[in-house]
C-alpha positions, 0 to 999 in steps of 0.5 A: 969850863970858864971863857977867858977874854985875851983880847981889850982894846984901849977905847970903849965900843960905840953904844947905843942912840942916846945912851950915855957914856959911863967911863967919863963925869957928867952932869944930868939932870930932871926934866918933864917932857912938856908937848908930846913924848920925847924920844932919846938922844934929842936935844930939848929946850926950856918948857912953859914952867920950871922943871919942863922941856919941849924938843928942839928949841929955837935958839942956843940959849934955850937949848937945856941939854940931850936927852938919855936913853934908859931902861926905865921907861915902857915903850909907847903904843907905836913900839917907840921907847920914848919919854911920854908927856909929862913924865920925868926924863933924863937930860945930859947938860954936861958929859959924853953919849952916843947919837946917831948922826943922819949927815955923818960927823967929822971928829973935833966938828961942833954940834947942831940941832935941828929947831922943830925936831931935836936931832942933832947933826953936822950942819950949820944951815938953819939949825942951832948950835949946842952950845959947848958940844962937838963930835968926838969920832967921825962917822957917816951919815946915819951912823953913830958917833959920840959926843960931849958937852962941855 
C-alpha cells in the first residue's frame, strides 16, 4: 500500500549550508579554487588568472560570488566536503541558496563578508558587503537562512 501526502506548504523548506535553491533562475558559473580548498556556501574573489578565486576578498568589486555545495566532490582527509585547490568549483553570481549565518539575519538586511574567511554575515564592522544580495528569512545566530543575489 502506497503513502498519500495530504499536506504542502506553500513555501519551500530551508536547505542545506551552501545548497542552491532550485524553484528560482540563477546564474553559476566555473571557478578554480586558487590558495587551499574552498569550503561551500563562501564567498571567493578573483584569483591570480583568468578562471581562479581565492576565498573572501577585500573589497566588493572583487568579490565573484558564493560558492555551491554539490555531491560531486569527495570529502578531504579531515572529513570536510570542501573544493580542493585547483579543482573546478561552482559559483553562484546570480540566484537563491542557503547559508548558515553565525550572527543571525533579519529578513530584507544586505549581506556581508567576512575578508580573510568568506563567511558571510549580518554585520557591517570590517566586513565587505556582496554586493546586490540581501537575507530573504530571519534566523538567529548560527541558523540557516536564505538569500539572493541580484
Amino acid at each position: 500500500m502506497s503513502v498519500t501526502q495530504d499536506t504542502f506548504s506553500q513555501y519551500s523548506g530551508i536547505g542545506f549550508h551552501g545548497q542552491q535553491n532550485t524553484d528560482f533562475p540563477s546564474w553559476i558559473s566555473s571557478q578554480h579554487a586558487e590558495g587551499g580548498a574552498i569550503p561551500f556556501g563562501v564567498a571567493v574573489s578573483f584569483g591570480t588568472a583568468d578562471h581562479q578565486a581565492v576565498l573572501g576578498g577585500a573589497a566588493s568589486a572583487d568579490l565573484i560570488g558564493v560558492t555551491v555545495r554539490t555531491q560531486a566532490v569527495e570529502n578531504n582527509a579531515a572529513g570536510e566536503s570542501v573544493y580542493a585547490e585547483d579543482k573546478a568549483m561552482s559559483v553562484m553570481e546570480k540566484g537563491r541558496m542557503f547559508v548558515t549565518v553565525s550572527d543571525g539575519a533579519t529578513r530584507g538586511a544586505a549581506v556581508y563578508v567576512v575578508p580573510a574567511t568568506g563567511e558571510l554575515v549580518s554585520t557591517v564592522g570590517t566586513n565587505v558587503a556582496l554586493t546586490g544580495a540581501r537575507f530573504l528569512r530571519s534566523c538567529a545566530a548560527g541558523e540557516v537562512s536564505e538569500i539572493e543575489i541580484k
